[in-house]
Backbone bond lengths (Angstrom), bond angles and torsions (degrees), N, CA, C in turn:
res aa  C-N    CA-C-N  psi(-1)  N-CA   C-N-CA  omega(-1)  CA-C   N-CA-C  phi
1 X - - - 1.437 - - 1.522 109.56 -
2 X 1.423 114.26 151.37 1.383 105.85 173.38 1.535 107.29 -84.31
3 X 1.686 98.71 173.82 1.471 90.91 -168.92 1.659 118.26 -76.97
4 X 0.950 99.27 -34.22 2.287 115.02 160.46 1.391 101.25 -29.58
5 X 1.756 120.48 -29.90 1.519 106.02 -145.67 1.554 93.59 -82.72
6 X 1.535 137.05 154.47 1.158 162.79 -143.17 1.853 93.22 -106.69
7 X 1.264 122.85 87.40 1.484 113.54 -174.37 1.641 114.07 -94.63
8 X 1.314 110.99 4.17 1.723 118.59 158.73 1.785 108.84 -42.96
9 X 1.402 108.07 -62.71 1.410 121.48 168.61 1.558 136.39 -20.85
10 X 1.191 102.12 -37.56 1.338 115.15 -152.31 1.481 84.95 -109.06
11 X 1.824 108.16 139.76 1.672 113.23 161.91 1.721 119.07 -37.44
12 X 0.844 99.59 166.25 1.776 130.18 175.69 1.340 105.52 -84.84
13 X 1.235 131.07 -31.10 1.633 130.81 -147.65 1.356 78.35 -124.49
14 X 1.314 160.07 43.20 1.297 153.79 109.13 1.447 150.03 -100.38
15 X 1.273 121.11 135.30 1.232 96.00 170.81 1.320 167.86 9.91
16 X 1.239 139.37 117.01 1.879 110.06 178.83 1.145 103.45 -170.55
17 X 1.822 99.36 114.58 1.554 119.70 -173.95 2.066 107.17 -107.39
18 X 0.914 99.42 87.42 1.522 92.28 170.85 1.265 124.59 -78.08
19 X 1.839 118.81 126.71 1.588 116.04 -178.97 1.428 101.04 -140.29
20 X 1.530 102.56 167.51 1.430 112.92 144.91 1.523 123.95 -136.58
21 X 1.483 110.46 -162.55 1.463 95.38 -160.85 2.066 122.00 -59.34
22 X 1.449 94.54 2.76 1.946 103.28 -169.67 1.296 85.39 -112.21
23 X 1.649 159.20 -66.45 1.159 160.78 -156.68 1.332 126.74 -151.55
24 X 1.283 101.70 164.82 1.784 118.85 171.13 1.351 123.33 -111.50
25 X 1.403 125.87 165.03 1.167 128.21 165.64 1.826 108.94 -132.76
26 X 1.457 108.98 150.44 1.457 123.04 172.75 2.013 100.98 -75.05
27 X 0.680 90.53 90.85 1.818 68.96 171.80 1.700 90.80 -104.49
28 X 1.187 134.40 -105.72 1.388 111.01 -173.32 1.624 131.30 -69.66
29 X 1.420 108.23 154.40 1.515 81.35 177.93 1.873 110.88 -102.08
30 X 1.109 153.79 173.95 1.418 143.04 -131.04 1.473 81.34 -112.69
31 X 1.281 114.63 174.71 2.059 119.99 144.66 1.517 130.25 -59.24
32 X 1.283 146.34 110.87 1.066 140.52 -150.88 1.789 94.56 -86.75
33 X 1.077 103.37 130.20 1.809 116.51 171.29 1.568 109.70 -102.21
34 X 1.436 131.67 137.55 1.316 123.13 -167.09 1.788 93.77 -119.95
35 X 1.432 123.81 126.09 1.491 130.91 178.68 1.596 113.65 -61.08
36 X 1.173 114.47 149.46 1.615 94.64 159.98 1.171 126.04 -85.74
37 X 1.517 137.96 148.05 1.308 153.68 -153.18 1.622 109.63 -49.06
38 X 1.536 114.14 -18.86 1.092 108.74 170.90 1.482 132.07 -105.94
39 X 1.848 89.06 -28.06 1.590 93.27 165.16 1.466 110.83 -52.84
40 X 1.313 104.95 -87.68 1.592 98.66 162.80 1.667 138.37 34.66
41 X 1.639 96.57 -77.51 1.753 142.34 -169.84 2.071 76.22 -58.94
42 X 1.346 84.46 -85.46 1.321 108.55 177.41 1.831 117.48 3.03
43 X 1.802 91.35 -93.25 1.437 90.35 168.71 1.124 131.76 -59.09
44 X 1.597 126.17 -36.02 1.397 130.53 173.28 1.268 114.49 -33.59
45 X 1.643 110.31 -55.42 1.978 125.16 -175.91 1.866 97.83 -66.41
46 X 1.548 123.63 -56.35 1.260 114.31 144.58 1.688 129.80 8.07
47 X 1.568 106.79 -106.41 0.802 114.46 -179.80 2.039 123.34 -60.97
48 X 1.422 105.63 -16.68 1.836 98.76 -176.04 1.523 87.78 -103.27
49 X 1.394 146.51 20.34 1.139 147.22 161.37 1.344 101.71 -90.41
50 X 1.766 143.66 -39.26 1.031 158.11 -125.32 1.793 93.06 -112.15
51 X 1.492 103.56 -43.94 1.419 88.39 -165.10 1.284 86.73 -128.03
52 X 1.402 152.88 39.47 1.183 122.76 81.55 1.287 146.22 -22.93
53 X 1.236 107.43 -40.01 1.530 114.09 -165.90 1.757 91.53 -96.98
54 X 0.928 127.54 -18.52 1.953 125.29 171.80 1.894 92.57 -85.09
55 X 1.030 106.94 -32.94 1.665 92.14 -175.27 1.799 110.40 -77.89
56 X 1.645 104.62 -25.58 1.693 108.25 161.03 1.480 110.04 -49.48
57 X 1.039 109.40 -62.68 1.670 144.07 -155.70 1.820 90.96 -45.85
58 X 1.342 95.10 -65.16 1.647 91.75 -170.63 1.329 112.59 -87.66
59 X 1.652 150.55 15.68 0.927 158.72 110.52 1.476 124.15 -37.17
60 X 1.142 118.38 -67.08 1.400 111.84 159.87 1.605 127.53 -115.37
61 X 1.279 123.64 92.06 1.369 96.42 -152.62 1.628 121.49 -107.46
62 X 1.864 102.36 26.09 1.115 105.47 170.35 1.806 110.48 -98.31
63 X 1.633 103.47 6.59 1.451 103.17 167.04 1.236 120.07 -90.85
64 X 1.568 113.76 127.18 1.640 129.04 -167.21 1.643 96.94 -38.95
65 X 1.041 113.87 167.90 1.620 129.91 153.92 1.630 114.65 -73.49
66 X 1.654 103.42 147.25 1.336 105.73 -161.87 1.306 88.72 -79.41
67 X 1.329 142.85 120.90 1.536 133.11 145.20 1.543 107.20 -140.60
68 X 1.089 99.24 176.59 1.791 109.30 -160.37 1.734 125.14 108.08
69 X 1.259 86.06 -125.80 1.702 95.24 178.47 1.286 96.02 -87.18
70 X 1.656 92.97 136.18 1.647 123.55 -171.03 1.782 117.78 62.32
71 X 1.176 94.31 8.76 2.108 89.92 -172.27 1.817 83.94 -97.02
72 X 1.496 98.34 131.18 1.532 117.72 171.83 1.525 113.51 -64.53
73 X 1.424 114.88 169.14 1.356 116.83 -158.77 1.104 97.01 -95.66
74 X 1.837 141.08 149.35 1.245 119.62 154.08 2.041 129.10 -72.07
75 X 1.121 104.78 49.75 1.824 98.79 -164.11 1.627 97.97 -90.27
């Protein structure tokens, strides 16, 4: 939120990161939610699949993008 923004408004049981364009602050911290062991798995392979393929990208970057056969879905 910016710091102007009115934080009376907003629930108790959430979060609240106030910044502007040089920094942030923690003022509350949110409710922690725990994934299940596979969701989890899931995004982890997700996300080091993701920037792998940006760390290809800017290594060689007149080589096409991997998609097709065997490239995972984004859902």
């Amino acid at each position: 939120m910016d710091v102007d923004f009115p934080t009376d408004v907003l629930p108790e049981g959430t979060g609240l990161l106030l910044a502007d364009a040089y920094d942030a602050e923690i003022v509350r911290m949110g409710p922690e939610t725990r994934l299940a062991p596979a969701r989890r798995k899931v995004i982890v392979h997700k996300f080091a699949r993701h920037a792998a393929l940006r760390l290809q990208a800017l290594r060689d970057p007149r080589r096409p993008p991997l998609v097709g056969i065997g490239a995972e879905s984004d859902d």
